[in-house]
N, C-alpha and C positions, 0 to 999 in steps of 0.2 A: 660158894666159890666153885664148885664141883658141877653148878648147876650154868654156872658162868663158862666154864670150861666147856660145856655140852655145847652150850648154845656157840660159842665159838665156832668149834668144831663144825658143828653144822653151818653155819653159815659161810664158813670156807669151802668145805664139801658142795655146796650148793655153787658159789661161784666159780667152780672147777667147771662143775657140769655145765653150766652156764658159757661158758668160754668156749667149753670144746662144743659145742652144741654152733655156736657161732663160728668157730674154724672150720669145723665141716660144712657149713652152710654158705662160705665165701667160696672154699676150694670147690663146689658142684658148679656152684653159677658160674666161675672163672671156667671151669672144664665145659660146661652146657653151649657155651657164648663162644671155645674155640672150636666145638667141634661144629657147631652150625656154620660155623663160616669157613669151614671144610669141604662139608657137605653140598653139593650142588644141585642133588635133591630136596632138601631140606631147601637152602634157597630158591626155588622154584615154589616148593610149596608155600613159602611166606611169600613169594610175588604175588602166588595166585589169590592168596588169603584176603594180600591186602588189597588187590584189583576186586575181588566181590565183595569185601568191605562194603555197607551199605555209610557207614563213616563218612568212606572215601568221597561221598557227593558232597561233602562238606566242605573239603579242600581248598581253601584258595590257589588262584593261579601262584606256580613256582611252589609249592607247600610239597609237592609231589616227584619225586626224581626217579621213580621207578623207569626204567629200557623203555614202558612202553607209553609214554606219554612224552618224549621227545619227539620233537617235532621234525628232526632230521632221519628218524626211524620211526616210522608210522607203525602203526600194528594195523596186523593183514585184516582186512574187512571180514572174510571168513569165518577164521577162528580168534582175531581176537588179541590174536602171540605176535610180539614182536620179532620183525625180521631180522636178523644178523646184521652186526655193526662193527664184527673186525672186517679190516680194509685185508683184502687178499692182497699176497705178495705177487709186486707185477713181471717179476723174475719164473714165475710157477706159472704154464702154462694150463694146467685143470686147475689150476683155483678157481674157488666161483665169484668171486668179487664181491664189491659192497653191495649189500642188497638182497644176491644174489641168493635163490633155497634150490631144493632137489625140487619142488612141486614144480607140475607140467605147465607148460606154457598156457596161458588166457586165450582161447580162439578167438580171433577175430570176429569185426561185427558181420551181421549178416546182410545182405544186401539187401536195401530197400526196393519199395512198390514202385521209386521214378526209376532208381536204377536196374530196375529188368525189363521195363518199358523202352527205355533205354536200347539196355542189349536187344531186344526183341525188334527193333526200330535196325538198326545197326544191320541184324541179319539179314531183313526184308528187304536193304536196300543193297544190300552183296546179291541178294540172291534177284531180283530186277535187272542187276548188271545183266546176268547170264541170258537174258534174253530169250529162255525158251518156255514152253505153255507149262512144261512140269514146274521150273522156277516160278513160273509167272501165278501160279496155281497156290502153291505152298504160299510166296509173298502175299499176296490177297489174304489170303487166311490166317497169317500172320497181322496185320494189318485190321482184319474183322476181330478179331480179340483184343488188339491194343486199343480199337474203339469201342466196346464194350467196357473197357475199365476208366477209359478217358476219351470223352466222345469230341473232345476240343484239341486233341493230341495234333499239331499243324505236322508236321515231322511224318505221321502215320499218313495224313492226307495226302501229302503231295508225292510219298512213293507211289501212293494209288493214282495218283493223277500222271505219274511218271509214267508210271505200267502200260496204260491206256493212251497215252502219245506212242508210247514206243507200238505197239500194238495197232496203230494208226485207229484207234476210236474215237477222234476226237470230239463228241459230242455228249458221251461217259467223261472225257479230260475236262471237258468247259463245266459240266455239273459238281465234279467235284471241285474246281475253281472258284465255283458260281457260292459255294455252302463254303468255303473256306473264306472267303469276302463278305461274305452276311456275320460272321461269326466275328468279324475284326470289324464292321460296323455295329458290334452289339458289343465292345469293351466301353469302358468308361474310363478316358476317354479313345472314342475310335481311335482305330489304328489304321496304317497299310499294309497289306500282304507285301514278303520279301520278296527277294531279288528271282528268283526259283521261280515263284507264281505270276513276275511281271514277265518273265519270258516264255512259259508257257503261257500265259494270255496273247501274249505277240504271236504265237508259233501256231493260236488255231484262228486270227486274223488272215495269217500268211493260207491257213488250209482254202481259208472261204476265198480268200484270191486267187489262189491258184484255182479255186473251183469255176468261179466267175468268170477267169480266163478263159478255159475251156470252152465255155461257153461266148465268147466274144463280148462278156457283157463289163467292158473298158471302165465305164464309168464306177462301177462296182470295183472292180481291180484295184484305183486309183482311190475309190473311199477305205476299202479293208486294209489299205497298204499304210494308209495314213492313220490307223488304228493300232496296226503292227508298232510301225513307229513308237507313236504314245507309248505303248510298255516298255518297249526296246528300250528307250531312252528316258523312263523312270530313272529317278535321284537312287533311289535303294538299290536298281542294276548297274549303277556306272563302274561296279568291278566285277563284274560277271560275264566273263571272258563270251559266253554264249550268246549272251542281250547285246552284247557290242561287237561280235562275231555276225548277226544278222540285220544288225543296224547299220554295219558295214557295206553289206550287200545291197540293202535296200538304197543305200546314197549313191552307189556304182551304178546302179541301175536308172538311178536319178540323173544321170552325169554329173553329179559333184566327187568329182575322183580324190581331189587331193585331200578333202577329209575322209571319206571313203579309205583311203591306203594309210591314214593315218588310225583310223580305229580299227581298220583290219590288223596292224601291225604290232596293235595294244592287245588287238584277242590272242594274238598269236603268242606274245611274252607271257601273257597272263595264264593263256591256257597249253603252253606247250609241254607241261609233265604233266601233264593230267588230262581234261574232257576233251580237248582239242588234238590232244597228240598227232591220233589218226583218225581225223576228222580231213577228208581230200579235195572237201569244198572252201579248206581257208587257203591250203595254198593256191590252187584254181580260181579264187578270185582275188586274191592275192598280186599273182599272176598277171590279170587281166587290167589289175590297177595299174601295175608296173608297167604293160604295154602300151596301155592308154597313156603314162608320162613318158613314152620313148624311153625306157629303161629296159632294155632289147636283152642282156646279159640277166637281168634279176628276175627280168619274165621267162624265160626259159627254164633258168634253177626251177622255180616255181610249179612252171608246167611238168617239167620230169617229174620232183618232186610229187604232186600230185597223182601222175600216171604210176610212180611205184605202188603209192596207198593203195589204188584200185585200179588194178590193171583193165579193167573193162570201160572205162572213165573215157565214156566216146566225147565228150566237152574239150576232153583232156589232145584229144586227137588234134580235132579241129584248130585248137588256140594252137596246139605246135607247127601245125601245117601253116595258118597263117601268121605266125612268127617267124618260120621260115623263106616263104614265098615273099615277105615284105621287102625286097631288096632293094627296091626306091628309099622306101623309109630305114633300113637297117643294112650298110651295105657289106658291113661285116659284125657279125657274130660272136665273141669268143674268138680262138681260131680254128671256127671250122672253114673246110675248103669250099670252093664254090660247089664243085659236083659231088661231094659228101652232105652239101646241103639241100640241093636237087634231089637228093637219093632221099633224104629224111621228109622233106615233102612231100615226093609222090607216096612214100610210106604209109605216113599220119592222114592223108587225103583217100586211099583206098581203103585205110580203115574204118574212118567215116561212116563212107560209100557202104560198107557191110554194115555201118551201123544201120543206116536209113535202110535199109534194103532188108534188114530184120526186123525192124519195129514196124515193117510196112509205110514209111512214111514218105509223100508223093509232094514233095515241096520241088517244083520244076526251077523255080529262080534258085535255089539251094544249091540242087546238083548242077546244074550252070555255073556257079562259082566256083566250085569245089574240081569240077571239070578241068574249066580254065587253070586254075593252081597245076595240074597234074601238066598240060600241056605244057605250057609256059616251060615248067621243070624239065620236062624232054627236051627242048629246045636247046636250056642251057648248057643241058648232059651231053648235045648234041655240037656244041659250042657256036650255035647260031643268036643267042640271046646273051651269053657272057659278055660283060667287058674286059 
């Protein structure tokens, strides 16, 4: 019985220990588990744990809820950490918003190998504007480097072929012409050089005719002109205020006036903020359309117009002088008076006169006319030829 007693004892004794061993062991985990979820270090360190989890490749999709494998908050390519996903209050102006971190802004990409050719192209053709041997010096050499990295660069070519029109070399201009046309018959499939290259092709026809004229050699003239043309009147120039600016001219000269003053009148809309602005030869021939339709009022705007652009504009003299003198054909003007108009005659006609008389030029049937216009105009001033 004593022994029955013992063993009792003890085995009660033992389920004590037993129980409290287990109350202590409920109370840690319950305390362990509140205070990790306190801690925001601690949760940081089981993100990270379970992000290197070799486990974690295990995962099926949606198995995983961790910040950084939602899809509407990315983790920074970087480092790896997901960016912030409270929404800033849009009430607080320094909030930094959704997304948004302290780290510095990503620079931008850096510009490519077309886009500095590009710019390089861009400068060469500002600096061509300017017109002088320094500019013109710098662009070439701008231009010999854009061909060295791109020997096919059209854009590079034709400032060099600009350069050398402007520069009046036009046999460098036709070379460079001549290699930018071999290079568009060597695409698959050929091409045609633009609107830029059919009007300088026109503009060194126009040179060898004006050269041929010099020389009285008509029948030349009358081929180069109808060369000119061809480019002028390419499909790829028909908006290239300049192609149709001198294909205008050439049809004036032609005697076809009224489409003449109709493509002059297209270069003029087309290129009046820009290439044509002050350019003195559109309204000047312009002008001379409008006189040739008895349009006595729009030919004169014209002629003025053109004598502001370039005050030395001896063309410019002449067509006033015989837009004024025309008194048969024109017998009032605007309202200028008759001996205001007498006076602007003999004006534009001694101007002339000084032209011819400093270029050296001995056209005897010339100053004959030009004569008569002056006399004529005394008479009126004199009131022996007024009606």
């Amino acid at each position: 019985m004593m022994f029955t007693s013992k063993k009792l004892h003890w085995s009660v004794s033992l389920l004590w220990i037993l129980m409290s061993m287990l109350l202590i062991s409920g109370c840690s985990k319950k305390k362990k588990k509140t205070t990790a979820g306190k801690d925001p270090a601690a949760e940081k360190k089981d993100a990270d744990k379970k992000a290197t989890d070799p486990k974690s490749a295990d995962m099926k999709p949606g198995d995983d809820t961790s910040p950084g494998t939602d899809p509407a908050n990315p983790a920074d390519p970087k480092t790896g950490e997901p960016g912030k996903t409270d929404p800033a209050d849009p009430a607080d102006p320094t909030a930094a918003g959704p997304g948004k971190t302290d780290a510095p802004a990503t620079p931008g990409n850096e510009p490519t190998a077309a886009d500095k050719l590009r710019t390089m192209i861009a400068k060469a053709e500002l600096l061509a504007a300017k017109k002088t041997d320094e500019a013109y010096k710098e662009a070439l050499a701008l231009v010999s480097e854009i061909l060295k990295q791109d020997y096919s660069n059209f854009d590079a070519m034709m400032v060099m072929a600009t350069i050398y029109y402007q520069q009046e070399n036009m046999e460098k201009m036709r070379s460079v012409l001549d290699y930018i046309l071999a290079l568009h018959k060597k695409m698959n499939p050929p091409t045609e050089p633009g609107a830029m290259w059919q009007y300088m092709m026109g503009k060194y026809y126009i040179f060898l005719a004006d050269g041929a004229e010099s020389k009285g050699m008509n029948l030349s003239v009358i081929s180069y002109k109808a060369q000119a043309e061809k480019y002028f009147g390419h499909p790829s120039a028909a908006s290239h205020p300049e192609a149709i600016f001198s294909m205008g001219v050439l049809l004036l000269e032609r005697g076809e006036t009224n489409t003449a003053v109709e493509l002059l009148e297209k270069a003029e809309k087309l290129g009046g903020g820009n290439v044509l602005k002050k350019e003195w030869r559109l309204p000047l021939n312009l002008g001379a359309g409008y006189l040739l339709q008895k349009k006595a009022d729009a030919a004169l705007t014209k002629f003025e117009y053109a004598l502001n652009l370039n005050k030395t504009c001896d063309k410019c003299h002449y067509n006033l002088a015989l837009l004024y003198v025309s008194w048969d054909d024109f017998p009032q003007i605007g309202k200028i008076a008759d001996k205001v108009r007498a006076e602007k005659v003999i004006y534009h006609a001694k101007a002339y006169t000084e032209f011819l008389k400093k270029k050296k030029i001995t056209d005897r049937a010339l100053q004959i006319r030009i004569d008569s216009w002056m006399e004529l105009s005394r008479e009126r001033l004199a009131g022996k030829g007024s009606k």
